[in-house]
Backbone bond lengths (Angstrom), bond angles and torsions (degrees), N, CA, C in turn:
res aa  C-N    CA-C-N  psi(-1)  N-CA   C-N-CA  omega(-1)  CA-C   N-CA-C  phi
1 X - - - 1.450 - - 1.526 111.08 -
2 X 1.563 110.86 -38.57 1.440 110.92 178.57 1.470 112.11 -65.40
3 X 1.232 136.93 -20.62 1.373 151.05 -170.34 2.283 101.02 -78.37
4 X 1.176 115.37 -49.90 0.685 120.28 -176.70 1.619 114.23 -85.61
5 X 0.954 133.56 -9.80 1.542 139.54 -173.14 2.123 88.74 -100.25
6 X 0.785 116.60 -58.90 1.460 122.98 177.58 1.771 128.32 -60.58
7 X 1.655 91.96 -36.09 1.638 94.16 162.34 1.777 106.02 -115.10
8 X 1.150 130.95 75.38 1.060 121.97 165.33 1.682 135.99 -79.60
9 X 1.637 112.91 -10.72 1.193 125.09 -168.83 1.035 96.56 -81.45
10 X 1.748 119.39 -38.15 1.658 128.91 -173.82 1.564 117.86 -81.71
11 X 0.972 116.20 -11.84 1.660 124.67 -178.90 1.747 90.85 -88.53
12 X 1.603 127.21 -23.93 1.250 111.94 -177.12 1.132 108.56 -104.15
13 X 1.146 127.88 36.04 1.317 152.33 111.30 1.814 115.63 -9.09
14 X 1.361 93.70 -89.55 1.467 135.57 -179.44 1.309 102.75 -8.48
15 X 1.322 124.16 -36.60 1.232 128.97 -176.42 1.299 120.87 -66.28
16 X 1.059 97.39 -18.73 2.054 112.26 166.70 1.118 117.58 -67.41
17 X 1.585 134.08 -33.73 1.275 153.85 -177.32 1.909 102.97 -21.52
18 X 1.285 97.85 -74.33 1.550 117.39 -152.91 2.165 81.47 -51.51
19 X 1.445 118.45 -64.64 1.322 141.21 -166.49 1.676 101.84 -43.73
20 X 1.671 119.70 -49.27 0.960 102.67 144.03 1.215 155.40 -57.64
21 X 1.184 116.51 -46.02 1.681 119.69 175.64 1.726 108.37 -62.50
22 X 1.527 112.99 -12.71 1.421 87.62 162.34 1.392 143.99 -123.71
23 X 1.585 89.55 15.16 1.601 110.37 137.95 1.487 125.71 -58.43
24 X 1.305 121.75 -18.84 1.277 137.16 -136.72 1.812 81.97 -114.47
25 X 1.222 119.25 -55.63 1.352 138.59 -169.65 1.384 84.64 -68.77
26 X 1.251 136.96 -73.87 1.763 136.81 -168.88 1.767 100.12 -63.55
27 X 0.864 148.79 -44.72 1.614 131.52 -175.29 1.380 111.90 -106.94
28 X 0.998 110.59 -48.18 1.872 98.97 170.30 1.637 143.64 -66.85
29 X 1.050 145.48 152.65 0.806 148.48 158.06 1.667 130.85 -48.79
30 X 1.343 127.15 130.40 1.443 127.11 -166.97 1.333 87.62 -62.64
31 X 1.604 142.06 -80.29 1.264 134.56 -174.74 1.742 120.71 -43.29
32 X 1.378 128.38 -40.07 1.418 116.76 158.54 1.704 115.01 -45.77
33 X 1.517 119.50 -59.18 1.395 115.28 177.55 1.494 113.74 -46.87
34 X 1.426 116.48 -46.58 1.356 103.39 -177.42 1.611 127.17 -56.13
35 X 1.797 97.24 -53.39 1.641 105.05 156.06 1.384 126.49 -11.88
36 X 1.341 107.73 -58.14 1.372 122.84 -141.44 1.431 96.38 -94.93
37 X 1.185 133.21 -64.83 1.584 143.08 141.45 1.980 98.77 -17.73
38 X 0.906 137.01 -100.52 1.553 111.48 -175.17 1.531 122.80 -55.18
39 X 1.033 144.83 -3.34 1.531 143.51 139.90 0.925 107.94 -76.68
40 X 1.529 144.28 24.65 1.280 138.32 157.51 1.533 117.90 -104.87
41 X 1.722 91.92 -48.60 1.060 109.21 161.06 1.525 136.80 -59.33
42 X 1.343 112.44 -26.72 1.436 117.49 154.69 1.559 137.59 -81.15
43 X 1.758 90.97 -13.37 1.917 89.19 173.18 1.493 84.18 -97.56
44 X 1.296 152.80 51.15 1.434 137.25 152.57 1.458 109.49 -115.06
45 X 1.438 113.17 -9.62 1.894 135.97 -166.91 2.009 85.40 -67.14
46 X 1.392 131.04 -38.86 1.687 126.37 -176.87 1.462 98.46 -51.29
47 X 1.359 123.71 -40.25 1.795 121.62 -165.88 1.733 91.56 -49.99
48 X 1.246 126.70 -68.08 1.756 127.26 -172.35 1.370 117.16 -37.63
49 X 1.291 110.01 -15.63 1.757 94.60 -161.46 1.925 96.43 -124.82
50 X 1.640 100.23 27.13 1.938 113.95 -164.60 1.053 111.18 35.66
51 X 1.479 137.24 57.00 1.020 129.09 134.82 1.437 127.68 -76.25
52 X 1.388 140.35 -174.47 1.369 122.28 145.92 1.523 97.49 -171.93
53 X 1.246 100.46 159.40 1.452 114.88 -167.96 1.391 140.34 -53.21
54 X 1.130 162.39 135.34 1.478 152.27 -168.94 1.444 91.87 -52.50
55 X 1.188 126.42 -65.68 1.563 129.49 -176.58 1.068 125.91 -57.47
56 X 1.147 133.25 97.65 1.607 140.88 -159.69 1.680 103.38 -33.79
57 X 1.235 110.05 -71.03 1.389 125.74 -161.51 1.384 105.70 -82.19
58 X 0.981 107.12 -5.93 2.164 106.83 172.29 1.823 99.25 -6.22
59 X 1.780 92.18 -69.63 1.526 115.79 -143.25 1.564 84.35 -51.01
60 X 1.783 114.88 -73.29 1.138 111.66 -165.40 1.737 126.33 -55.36
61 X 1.281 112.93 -9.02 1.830 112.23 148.46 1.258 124.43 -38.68
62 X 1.521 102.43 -70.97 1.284 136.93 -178.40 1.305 112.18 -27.01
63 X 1.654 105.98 -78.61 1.437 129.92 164.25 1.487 125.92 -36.09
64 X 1.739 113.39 -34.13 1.297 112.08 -163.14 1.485 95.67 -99.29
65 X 1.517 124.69 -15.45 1.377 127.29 176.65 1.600 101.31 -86.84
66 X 1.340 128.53 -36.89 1.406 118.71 148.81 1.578 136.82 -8.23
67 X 1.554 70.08 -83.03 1.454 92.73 -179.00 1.461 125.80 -75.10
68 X 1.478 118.48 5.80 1.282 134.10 -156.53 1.800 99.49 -114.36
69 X 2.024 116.06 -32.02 0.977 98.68 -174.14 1.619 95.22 -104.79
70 X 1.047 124.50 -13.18 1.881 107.82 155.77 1.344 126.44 -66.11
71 X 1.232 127.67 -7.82 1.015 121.94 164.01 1.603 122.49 -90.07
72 X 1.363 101.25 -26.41 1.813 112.92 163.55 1.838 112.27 -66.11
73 X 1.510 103.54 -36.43 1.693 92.71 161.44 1.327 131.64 -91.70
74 X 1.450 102.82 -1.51 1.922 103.70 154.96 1.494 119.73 -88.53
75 X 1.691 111.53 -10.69 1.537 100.46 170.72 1.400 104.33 -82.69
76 X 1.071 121.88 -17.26 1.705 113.97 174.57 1.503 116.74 -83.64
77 X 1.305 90.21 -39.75 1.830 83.24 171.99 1.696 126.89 -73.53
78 X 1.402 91.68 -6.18 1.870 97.56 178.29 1.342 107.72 -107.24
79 X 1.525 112.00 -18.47 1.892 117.40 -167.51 1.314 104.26 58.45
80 X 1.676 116.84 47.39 1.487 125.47 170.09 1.929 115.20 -54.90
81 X 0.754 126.11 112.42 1.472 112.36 166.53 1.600 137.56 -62.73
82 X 1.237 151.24 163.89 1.059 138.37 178.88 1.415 114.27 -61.65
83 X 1.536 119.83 -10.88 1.169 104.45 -165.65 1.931 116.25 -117.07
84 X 1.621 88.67 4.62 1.520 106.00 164.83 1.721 97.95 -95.92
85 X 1.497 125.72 -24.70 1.596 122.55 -170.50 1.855 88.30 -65.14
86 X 1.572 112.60 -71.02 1.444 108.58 -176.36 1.432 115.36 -50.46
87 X 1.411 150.87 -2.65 1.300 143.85 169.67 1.335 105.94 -74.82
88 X 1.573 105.02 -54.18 1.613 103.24 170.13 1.190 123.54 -57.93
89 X 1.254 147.20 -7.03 1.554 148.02 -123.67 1.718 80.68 -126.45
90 X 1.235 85.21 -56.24 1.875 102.20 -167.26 1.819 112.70 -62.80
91 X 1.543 95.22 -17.56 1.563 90.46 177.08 1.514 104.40 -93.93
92 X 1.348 109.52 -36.66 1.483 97.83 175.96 1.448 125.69 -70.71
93 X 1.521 113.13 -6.70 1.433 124.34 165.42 1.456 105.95 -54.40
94 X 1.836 103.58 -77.47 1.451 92.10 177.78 1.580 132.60 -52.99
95 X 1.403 123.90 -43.42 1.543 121.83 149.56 1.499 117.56 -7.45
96 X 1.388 100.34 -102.78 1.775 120.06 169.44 1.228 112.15 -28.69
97 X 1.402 123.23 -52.04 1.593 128.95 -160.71 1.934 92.15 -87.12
98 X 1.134 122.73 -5.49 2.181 121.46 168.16 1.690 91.30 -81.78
99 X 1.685 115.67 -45.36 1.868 112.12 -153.91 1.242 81.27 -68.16
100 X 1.489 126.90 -67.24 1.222 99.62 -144.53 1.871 116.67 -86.13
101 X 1.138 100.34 0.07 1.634 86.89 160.85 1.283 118.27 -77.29
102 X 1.097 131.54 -17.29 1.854 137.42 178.53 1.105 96.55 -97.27
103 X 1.973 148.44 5.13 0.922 143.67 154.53 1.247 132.99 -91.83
104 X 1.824 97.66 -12.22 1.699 113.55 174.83 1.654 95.83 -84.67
105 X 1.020 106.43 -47.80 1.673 115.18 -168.07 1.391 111.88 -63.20
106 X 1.473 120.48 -25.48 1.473 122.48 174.03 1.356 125.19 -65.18
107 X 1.347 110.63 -31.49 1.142 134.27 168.57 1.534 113.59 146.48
108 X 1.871 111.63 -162.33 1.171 103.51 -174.28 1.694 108.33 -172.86
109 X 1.199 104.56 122.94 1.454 128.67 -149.98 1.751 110.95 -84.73
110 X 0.963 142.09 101.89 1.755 140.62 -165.78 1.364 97.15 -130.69
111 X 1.778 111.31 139.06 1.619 125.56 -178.94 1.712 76.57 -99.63
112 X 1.722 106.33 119.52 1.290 132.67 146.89 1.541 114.27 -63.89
113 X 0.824 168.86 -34.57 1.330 172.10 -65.29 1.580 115.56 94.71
114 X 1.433 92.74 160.36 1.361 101.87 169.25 1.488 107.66 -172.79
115 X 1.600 115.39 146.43 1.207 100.45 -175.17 1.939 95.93 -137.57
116 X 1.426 133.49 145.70 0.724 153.00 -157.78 1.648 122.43 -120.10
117 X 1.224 116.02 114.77 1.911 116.53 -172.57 1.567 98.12 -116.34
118 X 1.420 93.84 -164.05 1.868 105.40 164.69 1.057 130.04 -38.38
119 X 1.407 105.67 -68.10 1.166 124.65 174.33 1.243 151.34 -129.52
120 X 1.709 97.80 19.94 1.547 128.19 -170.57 1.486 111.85 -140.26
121 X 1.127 133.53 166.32 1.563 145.72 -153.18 1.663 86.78 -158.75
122 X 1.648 112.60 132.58 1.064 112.44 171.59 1.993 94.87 -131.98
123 X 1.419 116.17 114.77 1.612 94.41 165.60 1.981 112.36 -112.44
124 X 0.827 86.77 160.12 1.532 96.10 169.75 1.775 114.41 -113.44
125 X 1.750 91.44 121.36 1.709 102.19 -145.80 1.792 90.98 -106.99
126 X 1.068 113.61 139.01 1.567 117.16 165.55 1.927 105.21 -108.37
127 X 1.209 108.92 134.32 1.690 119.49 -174.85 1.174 94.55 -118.16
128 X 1.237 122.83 104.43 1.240 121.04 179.27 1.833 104.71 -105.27
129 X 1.798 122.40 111.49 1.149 114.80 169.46 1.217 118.17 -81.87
130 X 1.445 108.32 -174.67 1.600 122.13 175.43 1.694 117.20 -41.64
131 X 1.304 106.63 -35.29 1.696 111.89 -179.04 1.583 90.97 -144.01
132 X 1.621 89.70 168.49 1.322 111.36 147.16 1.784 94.10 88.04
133 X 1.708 106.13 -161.50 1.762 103.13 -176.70 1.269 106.60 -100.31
134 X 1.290 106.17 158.77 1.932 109.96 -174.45 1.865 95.82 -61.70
135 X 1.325 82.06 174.77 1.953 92.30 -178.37 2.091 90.84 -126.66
136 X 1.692 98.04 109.38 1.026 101.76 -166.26 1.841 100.17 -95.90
137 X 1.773 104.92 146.30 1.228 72.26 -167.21 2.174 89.88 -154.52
138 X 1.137 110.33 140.60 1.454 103.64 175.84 1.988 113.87 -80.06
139 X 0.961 113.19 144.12 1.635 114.06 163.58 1.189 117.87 -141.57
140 X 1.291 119.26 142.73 1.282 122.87 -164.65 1.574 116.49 -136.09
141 X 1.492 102.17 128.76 1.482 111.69 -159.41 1.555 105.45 -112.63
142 X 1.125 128.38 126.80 1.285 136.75 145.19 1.973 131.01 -49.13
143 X 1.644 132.24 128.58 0.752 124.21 -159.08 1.187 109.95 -105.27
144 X 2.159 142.30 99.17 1.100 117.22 -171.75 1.184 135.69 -57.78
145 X 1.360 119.38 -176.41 1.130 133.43 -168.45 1.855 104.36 -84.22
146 X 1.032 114.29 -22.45 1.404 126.41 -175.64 1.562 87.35 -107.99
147 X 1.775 109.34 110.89 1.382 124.92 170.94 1.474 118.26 -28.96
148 X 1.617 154.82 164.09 1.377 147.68 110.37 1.976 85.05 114.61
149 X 1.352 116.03 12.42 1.729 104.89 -175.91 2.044 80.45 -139.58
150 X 1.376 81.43 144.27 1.740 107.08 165.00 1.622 109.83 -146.03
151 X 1.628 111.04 143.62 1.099 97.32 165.25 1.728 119.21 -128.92
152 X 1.203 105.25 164.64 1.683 108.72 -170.54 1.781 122.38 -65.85
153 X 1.123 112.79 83.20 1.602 102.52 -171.32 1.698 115.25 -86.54
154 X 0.973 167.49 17.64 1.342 160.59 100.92 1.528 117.61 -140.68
155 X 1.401 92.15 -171.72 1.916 84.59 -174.14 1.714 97.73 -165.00
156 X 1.779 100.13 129.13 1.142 101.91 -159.87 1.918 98.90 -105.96
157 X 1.194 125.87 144.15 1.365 107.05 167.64 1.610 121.05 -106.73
158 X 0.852 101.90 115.21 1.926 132.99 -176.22 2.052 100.34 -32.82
159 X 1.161 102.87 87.51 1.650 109.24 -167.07 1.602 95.93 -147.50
160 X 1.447 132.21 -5.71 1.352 108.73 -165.59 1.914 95.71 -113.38
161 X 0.994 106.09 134.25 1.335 125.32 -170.55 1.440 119.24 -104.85
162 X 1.647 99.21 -29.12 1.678 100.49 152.91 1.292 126.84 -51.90
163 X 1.015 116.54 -47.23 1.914 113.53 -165.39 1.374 91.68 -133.06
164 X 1.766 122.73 90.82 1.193 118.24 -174.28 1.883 119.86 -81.90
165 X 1.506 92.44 -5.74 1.424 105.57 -169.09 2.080 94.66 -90.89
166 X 1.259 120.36 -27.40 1.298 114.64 -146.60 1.136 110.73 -112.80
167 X 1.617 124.84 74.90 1.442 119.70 175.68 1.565 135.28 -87.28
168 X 1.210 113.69 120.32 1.519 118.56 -130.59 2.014 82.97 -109.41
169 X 1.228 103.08 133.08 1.848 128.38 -176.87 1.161 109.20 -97.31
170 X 2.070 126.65 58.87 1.532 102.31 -155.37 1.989 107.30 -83.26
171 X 1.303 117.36 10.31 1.365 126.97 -177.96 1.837 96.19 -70.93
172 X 1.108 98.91 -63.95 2.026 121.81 -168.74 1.584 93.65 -92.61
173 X 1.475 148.41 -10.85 1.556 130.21 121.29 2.576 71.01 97.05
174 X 1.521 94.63 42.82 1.717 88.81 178.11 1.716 76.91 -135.25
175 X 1.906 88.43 153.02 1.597 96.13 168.52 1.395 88.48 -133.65
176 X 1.476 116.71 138.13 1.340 136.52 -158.83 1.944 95.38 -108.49
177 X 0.939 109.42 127.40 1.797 102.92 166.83 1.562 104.10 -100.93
178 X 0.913 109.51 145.91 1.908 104.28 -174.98 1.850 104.17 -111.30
179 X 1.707 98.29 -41.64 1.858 94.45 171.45 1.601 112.43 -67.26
180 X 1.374 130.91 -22.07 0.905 126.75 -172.31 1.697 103.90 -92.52
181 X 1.690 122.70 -49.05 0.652 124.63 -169.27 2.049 125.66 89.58
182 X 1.537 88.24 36.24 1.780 100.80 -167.19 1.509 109.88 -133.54
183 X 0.925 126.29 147.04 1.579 129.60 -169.31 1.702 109.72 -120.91
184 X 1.212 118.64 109.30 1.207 122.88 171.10 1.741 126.35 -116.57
185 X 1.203 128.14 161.33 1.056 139.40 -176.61 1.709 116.01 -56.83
186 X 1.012 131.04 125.55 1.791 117.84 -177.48 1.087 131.39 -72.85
187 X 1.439 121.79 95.92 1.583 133.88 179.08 1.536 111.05 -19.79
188 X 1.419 135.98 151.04 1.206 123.52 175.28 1.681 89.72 -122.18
């Protein structure tokens, strides 16, 4: 859900889907589409185990090339024409083009900072809703062992005014210094 509230301009996208797949249906090959549709489907298998990609939008590639070559094997299996593909195109315009205006207006989520170690990524995220003050908040991601994947290990929200330098990870057992800029293990 956080993926979609944060990229909303790119999910209205989506509406291209049908326009692709039947380009996809006119120049490609039925066996390339299939290819491509299960190698898609298998670099999306990291979402199960919380990982996710260095590249924000990996997933939503993935998905939109998904969804782009099943729909190139339902224009063949229906003998859709180009001009039933653009009817659909145009409804999912208006669709897509309602989410993401109630997705700008909901608010809108920006990494203020971020600071980067060995093997951890720490950013400091502002959530800014529809009203009221953003909900500022640190999260901290772990970097796998298999290059181009990180995953999200806790998330602290920015409220303690005592120790403004010392934000403490007691889920992942890390205390982050932010004036210093150093990440250490959590004292017990």
């Amino acid at each position: 859900m956080y993926f979609w509230i944060k990229h909303t301009t790119f999910i209205f996208l989506f509406f291209t889907v049908p326009l692709s797949g039947w380009l996809m249906n006119k120049y490609l090959p039925k066996n390339i589409t299939l290819y491509l549709r299960v190698i898609c489907i298998v670099l999306l298998l990291p979402i199960l185990t919380g990982y996710n990609y260095i590249i924000e939008i990996a997933y939503g590639c993935f998905l939109y090339l998904i969804l782009a070559c099943t729909y190139s094997l339902k224009i063949e299996a229906r003998q859709l024409d180009l001009k039933a593909v653009f009817k659909f195109s145009l409804k999912l315009l208006a669709i897509l083009g309602l989410i993401t205006f109630m997705g700008k207006m909901a608010g809108i989520v920006v990494v203020e900072n971020e600071w980067e170690f060995k093997n951890y990524k720490v950013e400091y995220i502002r959530d800014q809703g529809f009203s009221g003050g953003p909900l500022m908040q640190y999260q901290l991601s772990q970097y796998g062992k298999i290059p181009g994947f990180i995953k999200p290990l806790d998330v602290v929200i920015d409220n303690d005014t005592a120790r403004p330098c010392q934000i403490n990870f007691t889920d992942a057992q890390i205390v982050f210094d932010r004036c210093e800029g150093t990440i250490s293990a959590l004292k017990k």
